[in-house]
PLY file of the C-alpha trace (Angstrom):
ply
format ascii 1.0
element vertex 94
property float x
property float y
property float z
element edge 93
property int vertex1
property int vertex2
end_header
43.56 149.85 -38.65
42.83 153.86 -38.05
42.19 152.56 -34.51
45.13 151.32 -33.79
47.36 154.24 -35.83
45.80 156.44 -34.32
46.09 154.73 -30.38
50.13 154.84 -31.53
50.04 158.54 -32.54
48.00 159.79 -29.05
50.49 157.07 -27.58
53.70 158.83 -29.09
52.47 162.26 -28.92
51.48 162.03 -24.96
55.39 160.30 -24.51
56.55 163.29 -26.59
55.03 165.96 -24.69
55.83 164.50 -21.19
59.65 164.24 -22.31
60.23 167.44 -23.00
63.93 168.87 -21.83
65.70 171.99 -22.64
68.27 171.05 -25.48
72.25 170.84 -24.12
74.69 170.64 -27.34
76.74 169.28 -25.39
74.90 165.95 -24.45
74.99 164.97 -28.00
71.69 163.29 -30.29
71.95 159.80 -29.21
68.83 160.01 -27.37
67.02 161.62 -30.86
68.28 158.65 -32.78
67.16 156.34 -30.71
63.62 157.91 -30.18
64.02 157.94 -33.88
64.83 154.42 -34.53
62.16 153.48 -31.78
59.56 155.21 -33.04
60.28 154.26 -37.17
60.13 150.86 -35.84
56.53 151.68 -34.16
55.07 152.86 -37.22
56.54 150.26 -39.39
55.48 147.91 -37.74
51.35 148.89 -37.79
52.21 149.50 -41.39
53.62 145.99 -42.15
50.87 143.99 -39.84
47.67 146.29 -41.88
45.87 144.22 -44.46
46.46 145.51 -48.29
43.54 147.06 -49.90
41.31 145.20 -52.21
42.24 144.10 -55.50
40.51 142.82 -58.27
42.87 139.95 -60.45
40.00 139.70 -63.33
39.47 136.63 -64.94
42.16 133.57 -65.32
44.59 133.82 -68.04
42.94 130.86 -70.00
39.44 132.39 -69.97
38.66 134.96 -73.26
35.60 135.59 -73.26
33.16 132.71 -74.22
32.59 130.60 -77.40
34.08 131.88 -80.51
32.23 132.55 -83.98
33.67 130.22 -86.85
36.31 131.66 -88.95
37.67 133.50 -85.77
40.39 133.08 -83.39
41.48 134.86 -80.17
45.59 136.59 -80.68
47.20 138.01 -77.99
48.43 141.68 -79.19
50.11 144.58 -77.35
49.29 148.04 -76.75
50.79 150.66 -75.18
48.45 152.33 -72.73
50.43 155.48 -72.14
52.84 154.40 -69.20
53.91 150.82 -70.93
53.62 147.87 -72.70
50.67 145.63 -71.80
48.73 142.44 -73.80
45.11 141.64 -74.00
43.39 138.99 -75.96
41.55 140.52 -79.19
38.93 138.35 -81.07
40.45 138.10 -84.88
37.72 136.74 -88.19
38.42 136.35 -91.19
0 1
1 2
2 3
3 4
4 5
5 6
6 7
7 8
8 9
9 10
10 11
11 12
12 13
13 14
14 15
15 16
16 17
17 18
18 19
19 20
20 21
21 22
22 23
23 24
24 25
25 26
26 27
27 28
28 29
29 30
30 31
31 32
32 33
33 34
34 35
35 36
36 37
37 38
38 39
39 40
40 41
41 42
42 43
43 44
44 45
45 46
46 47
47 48
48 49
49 50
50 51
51 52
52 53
53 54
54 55
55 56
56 57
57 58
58 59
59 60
60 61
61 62
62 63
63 64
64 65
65 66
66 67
67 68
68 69
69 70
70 71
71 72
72 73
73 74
74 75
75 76
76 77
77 78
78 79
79 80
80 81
81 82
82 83
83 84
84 85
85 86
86 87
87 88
88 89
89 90
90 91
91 92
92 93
């Protein structure tokens, strides 16, 4: 993936350079907004067709952690971990 950004940005920067004219105000900007629109299409692009990073899921929702001692049970409580509302699985005896 930094391969192939960075092949676009030498790519776009080279086209950049070698494009170069003295600005009119009287031709208008529909060449910028089309480089624009180009070139965000470009870069979306490599950023839509890169692979996501890594992620761990943890276990499946079923699993809680191995056998459990007699008298106890496994409740689902919430917490709030400082940005919102989340449930784990706590072991409850008696």
């Amino acid at each position: 993936m930094k391969r192939t950004m960075t092949a676009l940005l030498a790519a776009a920067t080279i086209a950049g350079s070698l494009s170069v004219t003295p600005a009119q105000a009287q031709r208008g900007f529909g060449a910028g907004v089309a480089a624009g629109l180009i070139g965000g299409a470009i870069v979306g692009g490599a950023i839509a067709a890169s692979r996501p990073y890594p992620y761990y899921y943890g276990p499946p929702p079923g699993y809680v952690g191995g056998p459990v001692p007699a008298g106890c049970y496994w409740q689902q409580q919430r917490y709030w971990d400082g940005y919102a509302w989340n449930v784990r699985p706590v072991q409850v005896c008696n």
